[in-house]
PALO-751297 format. One record per residue: residue number from 0; residue in one letter; y, x, z of N, C-alpha, C in turn. Coordinates in pm, 1 decimal, padded with zeros to 6 digits. Layout:
NUM_a_Y_X_Z_Y_X_Z_Y_X_Z
...
//
This chain:
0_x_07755.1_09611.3_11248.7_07756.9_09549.9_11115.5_07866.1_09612.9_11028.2
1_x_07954.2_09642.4_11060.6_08079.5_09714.9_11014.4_08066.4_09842.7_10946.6
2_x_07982.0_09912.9_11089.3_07935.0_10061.6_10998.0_07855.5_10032.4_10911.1
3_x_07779.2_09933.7_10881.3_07645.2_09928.1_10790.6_07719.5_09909.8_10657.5
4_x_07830.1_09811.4_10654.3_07908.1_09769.9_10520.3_07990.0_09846.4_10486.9
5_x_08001.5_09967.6_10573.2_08112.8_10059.1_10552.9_08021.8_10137.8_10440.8
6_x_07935.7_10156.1_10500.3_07801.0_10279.1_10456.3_07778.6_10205.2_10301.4
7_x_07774.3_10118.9_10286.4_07732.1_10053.8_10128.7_07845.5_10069.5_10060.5
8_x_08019.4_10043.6_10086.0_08085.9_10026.1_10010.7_08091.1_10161.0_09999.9
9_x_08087.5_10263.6_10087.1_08096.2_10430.1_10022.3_07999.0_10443.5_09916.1
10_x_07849.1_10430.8_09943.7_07780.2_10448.4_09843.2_07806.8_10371.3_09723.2
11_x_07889.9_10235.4_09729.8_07887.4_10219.3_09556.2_07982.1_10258.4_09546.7
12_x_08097.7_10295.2_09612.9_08198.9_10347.4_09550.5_08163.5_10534.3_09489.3
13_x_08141.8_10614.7_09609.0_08063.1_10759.1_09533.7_07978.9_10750.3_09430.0
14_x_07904.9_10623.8_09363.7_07810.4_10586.1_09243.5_07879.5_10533.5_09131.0
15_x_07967.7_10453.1_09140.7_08035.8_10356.5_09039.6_08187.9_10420.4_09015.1
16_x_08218.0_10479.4_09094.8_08321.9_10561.2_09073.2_08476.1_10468.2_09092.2
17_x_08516.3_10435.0_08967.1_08692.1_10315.7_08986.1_08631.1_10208.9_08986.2
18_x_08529.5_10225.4_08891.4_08469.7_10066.4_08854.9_08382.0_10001.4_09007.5
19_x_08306.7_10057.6_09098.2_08264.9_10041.1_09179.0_08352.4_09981.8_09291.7
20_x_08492.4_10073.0_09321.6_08623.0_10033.4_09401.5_08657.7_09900.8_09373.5
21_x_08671.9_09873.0_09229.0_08724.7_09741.2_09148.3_08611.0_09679.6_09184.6
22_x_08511.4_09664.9_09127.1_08383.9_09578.5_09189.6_08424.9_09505.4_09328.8
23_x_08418.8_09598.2_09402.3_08438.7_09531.0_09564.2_08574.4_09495.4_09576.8
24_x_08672.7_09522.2_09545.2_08820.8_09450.3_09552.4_08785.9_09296.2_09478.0
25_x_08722.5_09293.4_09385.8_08730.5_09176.3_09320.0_08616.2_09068.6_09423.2
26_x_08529.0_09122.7_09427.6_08383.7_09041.1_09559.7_08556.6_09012.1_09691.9
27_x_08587.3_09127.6_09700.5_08710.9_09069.0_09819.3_08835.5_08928.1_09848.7
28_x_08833.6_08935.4_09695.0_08919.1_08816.1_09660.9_08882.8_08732.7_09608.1
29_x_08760.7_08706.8_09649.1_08654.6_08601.0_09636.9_08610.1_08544.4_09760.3
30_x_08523.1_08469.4_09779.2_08441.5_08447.0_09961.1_08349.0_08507.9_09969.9
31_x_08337.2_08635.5_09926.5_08243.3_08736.8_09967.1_08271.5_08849.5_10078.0
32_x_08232.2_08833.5_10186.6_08229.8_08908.7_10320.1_08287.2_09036.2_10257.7
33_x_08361.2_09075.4_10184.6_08391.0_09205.9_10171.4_08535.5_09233.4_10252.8
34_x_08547.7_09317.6_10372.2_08729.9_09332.4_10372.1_08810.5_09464.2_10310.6
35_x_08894.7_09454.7_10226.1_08995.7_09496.8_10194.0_09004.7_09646.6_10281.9
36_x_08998.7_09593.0_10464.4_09013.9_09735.7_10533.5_08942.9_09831.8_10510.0
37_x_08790.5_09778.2_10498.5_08713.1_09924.1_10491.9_08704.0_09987.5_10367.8
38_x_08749.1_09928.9_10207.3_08753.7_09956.6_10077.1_08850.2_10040.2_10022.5
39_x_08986.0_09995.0_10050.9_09078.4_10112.8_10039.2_09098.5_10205.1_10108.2
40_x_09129.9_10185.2_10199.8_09117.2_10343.2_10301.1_09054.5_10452.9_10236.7
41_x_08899.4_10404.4_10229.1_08787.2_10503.1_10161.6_08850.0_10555.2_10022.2
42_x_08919.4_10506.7_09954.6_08954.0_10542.0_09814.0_09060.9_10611.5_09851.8
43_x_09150.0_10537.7_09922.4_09286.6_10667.7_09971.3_09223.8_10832.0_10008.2
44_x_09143.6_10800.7_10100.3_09039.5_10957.0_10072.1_08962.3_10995.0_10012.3
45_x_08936.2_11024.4_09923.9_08937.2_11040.6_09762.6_09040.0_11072.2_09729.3
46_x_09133.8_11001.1_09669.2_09222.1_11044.8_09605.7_09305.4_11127.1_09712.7
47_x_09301.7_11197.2_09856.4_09357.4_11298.8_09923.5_09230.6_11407.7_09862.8
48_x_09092.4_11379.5_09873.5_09034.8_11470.1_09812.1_09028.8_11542.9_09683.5
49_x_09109.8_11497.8_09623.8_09141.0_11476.2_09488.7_09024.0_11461.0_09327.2
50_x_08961.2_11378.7_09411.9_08806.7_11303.9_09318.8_08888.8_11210.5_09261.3
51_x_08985.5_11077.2_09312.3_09052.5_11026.0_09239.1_09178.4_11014.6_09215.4
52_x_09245.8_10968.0_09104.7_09399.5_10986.3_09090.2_09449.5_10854.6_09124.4
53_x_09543.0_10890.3_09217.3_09630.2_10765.8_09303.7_09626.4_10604.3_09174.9
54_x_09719.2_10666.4_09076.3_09721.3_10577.1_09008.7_09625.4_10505.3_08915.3
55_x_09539.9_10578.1_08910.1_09388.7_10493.5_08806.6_09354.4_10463.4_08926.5
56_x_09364.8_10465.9_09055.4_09278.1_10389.9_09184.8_09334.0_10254.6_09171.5
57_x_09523.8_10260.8_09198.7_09538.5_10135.4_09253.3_09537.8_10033.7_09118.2
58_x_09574.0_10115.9_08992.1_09507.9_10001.7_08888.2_09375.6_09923.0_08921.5
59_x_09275.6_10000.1_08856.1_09141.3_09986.1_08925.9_09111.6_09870.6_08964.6
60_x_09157.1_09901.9_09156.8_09161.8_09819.6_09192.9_09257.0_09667.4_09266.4
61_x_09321.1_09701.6_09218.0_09422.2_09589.0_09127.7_09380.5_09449.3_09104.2
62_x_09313.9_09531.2_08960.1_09275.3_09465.4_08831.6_09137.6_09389.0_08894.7
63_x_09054.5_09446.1_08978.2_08947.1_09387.5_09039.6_08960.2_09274.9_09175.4
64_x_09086.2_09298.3_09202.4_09153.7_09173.1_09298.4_09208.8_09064.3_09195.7
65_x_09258.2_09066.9_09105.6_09281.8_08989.5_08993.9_09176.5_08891.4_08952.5
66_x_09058.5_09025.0_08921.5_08952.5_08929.2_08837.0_08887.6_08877.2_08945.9
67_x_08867.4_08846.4_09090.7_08815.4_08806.0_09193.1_08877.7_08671.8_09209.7
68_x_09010.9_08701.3_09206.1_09107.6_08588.6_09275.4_09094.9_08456.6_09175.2
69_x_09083.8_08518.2_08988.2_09112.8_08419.6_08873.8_08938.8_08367.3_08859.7
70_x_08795.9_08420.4_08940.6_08703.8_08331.8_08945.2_08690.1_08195.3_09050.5
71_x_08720.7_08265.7_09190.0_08782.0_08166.8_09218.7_08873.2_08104.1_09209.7
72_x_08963.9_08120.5_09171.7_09074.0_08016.8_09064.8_08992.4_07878.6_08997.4
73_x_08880.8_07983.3_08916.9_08822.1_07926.0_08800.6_08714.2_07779.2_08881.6
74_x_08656.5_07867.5_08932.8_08562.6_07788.3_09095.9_08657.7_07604.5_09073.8
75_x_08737.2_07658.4_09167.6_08837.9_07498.8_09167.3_08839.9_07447.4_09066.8
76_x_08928.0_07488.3_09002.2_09016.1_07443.6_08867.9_08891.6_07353.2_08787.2
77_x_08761.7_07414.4_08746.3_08656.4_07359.3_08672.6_08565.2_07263.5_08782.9
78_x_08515.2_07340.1_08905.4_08458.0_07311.0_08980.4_08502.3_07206.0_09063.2
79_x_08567.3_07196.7_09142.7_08661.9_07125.0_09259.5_08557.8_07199.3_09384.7
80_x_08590.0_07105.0_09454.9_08584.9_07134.2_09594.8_08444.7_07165.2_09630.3
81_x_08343.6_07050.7_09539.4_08236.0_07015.9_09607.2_08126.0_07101.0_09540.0
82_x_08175.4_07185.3_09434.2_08120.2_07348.4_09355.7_08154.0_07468.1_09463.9
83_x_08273.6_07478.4_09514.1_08306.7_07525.9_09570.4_08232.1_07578.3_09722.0
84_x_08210.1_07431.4_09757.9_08090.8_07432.6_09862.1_07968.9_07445.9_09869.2
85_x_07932.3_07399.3_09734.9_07807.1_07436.9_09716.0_07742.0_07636.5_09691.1
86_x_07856.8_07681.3_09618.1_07822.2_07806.8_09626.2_07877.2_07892.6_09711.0
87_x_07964.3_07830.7_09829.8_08015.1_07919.9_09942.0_07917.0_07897.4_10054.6
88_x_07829.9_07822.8_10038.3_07707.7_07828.8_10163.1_07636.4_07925.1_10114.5
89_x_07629.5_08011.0_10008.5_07527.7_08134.2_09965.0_07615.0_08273.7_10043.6
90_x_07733.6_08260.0_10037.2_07856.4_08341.2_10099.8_07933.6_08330.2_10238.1
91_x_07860.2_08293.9_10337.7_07904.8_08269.9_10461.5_08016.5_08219.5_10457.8
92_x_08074.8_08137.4_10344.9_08187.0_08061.2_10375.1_08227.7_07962.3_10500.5
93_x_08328.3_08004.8_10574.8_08383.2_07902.1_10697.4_08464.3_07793.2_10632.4
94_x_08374.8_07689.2_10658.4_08465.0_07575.3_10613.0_08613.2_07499.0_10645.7
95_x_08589.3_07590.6_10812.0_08744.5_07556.8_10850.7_08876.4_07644.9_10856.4
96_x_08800.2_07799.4_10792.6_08919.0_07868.2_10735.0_08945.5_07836.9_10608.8
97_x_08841.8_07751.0_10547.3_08895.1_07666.8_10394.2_08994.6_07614.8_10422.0
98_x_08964.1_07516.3_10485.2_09051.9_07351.9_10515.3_09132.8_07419.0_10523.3
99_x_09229.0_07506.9_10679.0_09316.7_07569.4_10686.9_09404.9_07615.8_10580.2
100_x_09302.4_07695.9_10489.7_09369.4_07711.9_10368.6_09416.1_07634.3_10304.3
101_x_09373.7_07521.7_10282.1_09390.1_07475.8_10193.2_09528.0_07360.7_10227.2
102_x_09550.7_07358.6_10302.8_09646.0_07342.6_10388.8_09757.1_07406.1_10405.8
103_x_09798.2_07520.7_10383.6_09827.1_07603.3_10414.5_09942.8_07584.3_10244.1
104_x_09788.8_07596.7_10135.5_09870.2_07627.4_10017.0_10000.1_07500.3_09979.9
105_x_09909.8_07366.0_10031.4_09958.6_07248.0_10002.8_10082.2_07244.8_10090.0
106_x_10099.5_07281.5_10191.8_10272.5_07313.5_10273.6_10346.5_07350.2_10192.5
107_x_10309.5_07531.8_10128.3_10392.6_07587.2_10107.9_10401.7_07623.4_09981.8
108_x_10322.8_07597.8_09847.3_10322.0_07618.0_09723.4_10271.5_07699.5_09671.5
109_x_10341.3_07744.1_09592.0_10313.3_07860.5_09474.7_10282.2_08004.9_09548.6
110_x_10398.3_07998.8_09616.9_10476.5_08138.4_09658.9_10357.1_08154.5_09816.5
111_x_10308.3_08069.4_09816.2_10150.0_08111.6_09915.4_10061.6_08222.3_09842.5
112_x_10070.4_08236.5_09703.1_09926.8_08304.8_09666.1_10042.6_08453.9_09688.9
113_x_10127.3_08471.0_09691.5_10197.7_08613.2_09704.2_10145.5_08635.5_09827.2
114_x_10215.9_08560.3_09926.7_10205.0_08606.6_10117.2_10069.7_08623.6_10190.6
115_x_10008.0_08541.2_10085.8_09852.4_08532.9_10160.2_09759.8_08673.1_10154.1
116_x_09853.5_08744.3_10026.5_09746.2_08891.9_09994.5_09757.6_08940.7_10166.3
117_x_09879.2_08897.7_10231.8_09875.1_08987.9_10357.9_09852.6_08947.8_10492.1
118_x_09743.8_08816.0_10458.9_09738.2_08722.5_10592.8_09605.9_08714.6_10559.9
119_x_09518.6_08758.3_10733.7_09369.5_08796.5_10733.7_09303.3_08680.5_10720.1
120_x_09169.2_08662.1_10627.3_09133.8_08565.8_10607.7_09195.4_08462.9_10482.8
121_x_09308.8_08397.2_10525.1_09374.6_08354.5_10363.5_09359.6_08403.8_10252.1
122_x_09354.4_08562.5_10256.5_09355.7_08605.8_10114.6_09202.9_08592.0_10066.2
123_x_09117.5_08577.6_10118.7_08990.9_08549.2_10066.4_08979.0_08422.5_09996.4
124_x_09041.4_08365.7_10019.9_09059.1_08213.9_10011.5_09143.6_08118.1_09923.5
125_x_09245.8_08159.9_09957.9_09375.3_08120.0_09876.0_09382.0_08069.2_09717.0
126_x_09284.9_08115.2_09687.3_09282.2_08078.9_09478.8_09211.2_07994.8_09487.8
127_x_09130.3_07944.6_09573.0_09042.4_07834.2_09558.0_09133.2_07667.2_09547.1
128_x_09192.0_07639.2_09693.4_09320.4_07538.9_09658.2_09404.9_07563.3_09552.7
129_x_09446.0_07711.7_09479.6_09521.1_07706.3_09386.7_09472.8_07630.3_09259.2
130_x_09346.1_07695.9_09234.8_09227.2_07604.8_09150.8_09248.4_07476.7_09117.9
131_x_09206.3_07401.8_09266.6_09178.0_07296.9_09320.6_09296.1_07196.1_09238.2
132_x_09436.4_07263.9_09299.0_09548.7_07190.7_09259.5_09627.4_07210.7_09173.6
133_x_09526.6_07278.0_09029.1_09575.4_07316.5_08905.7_09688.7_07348.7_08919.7
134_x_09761.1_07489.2_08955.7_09869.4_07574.8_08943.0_09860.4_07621.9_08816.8
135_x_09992.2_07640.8_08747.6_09973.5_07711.0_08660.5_09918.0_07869.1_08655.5
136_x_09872.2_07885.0_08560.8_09785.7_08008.7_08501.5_09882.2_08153.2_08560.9
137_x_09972.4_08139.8_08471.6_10101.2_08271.0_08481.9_10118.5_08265.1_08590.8
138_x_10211.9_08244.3_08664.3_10246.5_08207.5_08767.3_10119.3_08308.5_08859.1
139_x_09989.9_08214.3_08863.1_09915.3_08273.7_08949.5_09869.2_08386.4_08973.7
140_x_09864.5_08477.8_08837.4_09803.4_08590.9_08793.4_09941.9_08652.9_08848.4
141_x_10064.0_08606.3_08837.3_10186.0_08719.6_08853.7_10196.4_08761.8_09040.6
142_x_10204.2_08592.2_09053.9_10153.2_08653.7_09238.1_10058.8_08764.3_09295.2
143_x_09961.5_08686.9_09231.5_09813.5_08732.2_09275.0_09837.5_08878.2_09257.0
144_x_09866.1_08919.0_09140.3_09853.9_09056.2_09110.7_09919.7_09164.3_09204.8
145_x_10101.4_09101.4_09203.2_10191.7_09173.3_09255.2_10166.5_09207.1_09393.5
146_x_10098.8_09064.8_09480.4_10053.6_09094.0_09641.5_09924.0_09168.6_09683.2
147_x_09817.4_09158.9_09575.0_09722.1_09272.7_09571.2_09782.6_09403.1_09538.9
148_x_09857.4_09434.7_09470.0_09852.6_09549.1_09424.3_09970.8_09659.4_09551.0
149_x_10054.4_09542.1_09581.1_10096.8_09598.4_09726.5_10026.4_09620.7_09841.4
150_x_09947.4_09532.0_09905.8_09854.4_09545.9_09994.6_09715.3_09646.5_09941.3
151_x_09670.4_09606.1_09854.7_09569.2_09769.0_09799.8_09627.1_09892.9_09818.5
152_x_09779.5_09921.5_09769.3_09832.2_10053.3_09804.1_09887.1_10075.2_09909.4
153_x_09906.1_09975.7_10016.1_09967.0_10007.5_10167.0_09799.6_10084.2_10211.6
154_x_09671.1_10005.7_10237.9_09563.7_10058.9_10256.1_09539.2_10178.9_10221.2
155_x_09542.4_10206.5_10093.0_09484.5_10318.4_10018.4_09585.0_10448.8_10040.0
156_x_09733.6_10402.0_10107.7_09821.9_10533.8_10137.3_09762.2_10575.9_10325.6
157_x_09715.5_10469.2_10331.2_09648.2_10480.8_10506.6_09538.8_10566.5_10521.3
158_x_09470.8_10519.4_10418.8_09376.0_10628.2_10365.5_09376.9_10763.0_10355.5
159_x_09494.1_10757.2_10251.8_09482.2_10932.2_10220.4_09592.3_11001.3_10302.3
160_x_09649.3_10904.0_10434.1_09715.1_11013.9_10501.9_09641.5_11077.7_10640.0
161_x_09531.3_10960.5_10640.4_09465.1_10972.5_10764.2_09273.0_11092.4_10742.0
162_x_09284.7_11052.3_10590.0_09149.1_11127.7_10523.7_09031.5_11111.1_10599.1
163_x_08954.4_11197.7_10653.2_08832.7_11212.3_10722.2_08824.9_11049.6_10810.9
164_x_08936.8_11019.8_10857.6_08962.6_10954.4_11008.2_09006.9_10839.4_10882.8
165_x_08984.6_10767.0_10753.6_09002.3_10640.1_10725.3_08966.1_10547.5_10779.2
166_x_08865.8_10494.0_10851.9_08784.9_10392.4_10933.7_08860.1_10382.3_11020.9
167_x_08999.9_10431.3_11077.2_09043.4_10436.1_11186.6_09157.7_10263.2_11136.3
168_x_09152.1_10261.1_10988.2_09223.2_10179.9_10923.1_09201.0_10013.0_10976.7
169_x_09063.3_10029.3_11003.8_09007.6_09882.0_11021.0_09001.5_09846.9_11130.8
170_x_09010.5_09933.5_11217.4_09007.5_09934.6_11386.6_09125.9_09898.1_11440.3
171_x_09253.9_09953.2_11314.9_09359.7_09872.0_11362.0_09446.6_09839.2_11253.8
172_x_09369.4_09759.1_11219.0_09426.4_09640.7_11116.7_09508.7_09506.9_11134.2
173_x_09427.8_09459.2_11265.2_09478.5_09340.5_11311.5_09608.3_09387.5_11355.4
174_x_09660.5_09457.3_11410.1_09763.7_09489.5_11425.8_09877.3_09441.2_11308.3
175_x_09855.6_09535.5_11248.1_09942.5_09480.6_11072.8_09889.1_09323.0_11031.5
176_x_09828.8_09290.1_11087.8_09802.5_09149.1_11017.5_09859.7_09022.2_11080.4
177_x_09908.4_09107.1_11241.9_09942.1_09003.5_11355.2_10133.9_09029.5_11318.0
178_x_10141.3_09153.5_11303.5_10284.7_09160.1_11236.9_10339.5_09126.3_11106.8
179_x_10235.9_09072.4_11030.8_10293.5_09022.0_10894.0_10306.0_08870.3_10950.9
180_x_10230.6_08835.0_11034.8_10256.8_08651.6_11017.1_10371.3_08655.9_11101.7
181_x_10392.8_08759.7_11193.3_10502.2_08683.9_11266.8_10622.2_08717.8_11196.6
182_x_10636.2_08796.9_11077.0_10722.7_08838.4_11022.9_10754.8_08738.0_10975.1
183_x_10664.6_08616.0_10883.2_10608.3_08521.8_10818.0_10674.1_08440.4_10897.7
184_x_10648.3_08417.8_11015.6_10734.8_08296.7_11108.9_10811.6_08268.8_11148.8
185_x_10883.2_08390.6_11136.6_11019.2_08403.4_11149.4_11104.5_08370.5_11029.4
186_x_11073.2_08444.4_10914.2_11115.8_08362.7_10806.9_11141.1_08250.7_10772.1
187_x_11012.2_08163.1_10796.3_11050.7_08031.5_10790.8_11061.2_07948.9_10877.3
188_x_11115.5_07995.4_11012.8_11210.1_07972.5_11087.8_11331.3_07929.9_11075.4
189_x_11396.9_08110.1_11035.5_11514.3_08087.7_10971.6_11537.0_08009.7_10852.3
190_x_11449.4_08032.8_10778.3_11490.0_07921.3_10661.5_11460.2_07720.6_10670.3
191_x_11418.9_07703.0_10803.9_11392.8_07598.1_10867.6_11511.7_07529.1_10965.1
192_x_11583.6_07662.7_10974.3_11710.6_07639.6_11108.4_11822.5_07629.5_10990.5
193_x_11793.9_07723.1_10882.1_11900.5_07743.5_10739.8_11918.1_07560.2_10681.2
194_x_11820.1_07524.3_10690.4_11783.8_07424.6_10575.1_11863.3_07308.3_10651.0
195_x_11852.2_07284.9_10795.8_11881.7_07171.8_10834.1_12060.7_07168.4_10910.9
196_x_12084.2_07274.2_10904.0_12232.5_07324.6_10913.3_12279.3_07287.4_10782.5
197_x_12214.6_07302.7_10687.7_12306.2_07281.4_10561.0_12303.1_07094.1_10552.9
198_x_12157.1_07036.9_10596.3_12189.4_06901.6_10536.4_12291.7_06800.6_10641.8
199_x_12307.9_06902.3_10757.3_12392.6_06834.2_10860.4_12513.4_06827.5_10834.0
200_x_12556.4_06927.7_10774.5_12661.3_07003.5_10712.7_12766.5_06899.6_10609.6
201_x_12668.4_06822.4_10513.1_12683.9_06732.8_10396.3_12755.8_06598.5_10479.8
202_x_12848.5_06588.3_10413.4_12888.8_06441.3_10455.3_12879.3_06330.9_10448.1
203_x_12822.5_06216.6_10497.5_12743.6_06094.8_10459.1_12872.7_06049.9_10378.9
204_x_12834.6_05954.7_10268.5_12911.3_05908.3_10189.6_12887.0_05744.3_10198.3
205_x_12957.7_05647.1_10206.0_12980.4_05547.2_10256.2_13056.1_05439.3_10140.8
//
């Protein structure tokens, strides 16, 4: 199944050109079965071939993780939950990597739609609870953007260093995805071990 979706996103990307790349970045940051692994890579080679230029790529597609992330945004925000569901049964939506999500955002806030560009699965997801729980606008677009546009160009440099051999990207992906959360857990670890040292710290007042 992998090679088959690999084989389509080349062909619209060799047809549609940036706009085609952007197309599928944006279906990505949506609940559309698209992953991120097999999309940039392919564009990183390209732009080693030099068909495209690094920087009109990761705009591009950027801007198409943006406009993905701010429909589903839109999904919630107008829709709620039960729109949401209704048009994620057309999209193989898992309802319990929703929940999760949605869960997930409600823990940890705002600063979820940044971390999630780099946690497998969440990032498909993630704008929908943002939606849901009317975040502000700015805010979301500034995350959203800044953690796509990092994770699009970590891919897309994987790409064009590896060229011919990009697919090798998705084969070991999980790898990088198992080292961002634990990076992730450790963080708020420490800032979990930080937090309660400090309120121990405070002196009851009497």
């Amino acid at each position: 199944m992998v090679e088959h979706l690999a084989e389509y996103f080349v062909y619209a990307i060799e047809r549609a050109g940036y706009a085609g790349a952007g197309l599928l970045m944006a279906l990505e940051s949506m609940i559309a079965p698209v992953p991120s692994e097999l999309v940039m890579p392919f564009v990183g080679f390209l732009v080693a071939e030099g068909k495209f230029a690094m920087i009109t790529a990761i705009v591009a597609t950027s801007i198409g993780s943006l406009i993905g992330s701010l429909i589903s945004y839109c999904m919630g925000y107008f829709g709620g939950r039960p729109f949401v569901l209704t048009v994620g049964r057309y999209l193989l939506l898992n309802l319990e990597h929703l929940a999760w999500t949605e869960q997930w955002f409600a823990r940890h806030g705002s600063w979820t739609i940044f971390f999630s560009r780099f946690i497998p699965v969440v990032r498909h997801l993630i704008s929908i609870p943002a939606g849901v729980g009317k975040m502000r606008i700015v805010p979301f677009c500034l995350y959203t953007l800044i953690g796509a546009t990092i994770w699009n160009s970590f891919l897309l440099l994987c790409g064009y260093k590896l060229r011919q051999n990009w697919t090798v990207v998705q084969q070991y992906s999980h790898i990088v995805d198992i080292g961002v959360v634990i990076v992730l857990l450790l963080g708020a670890g420490w800032y979990a071990v930080r937090h309660l040292r400090n309120s121990s710290s405070v002196p009851n007042k009497s």
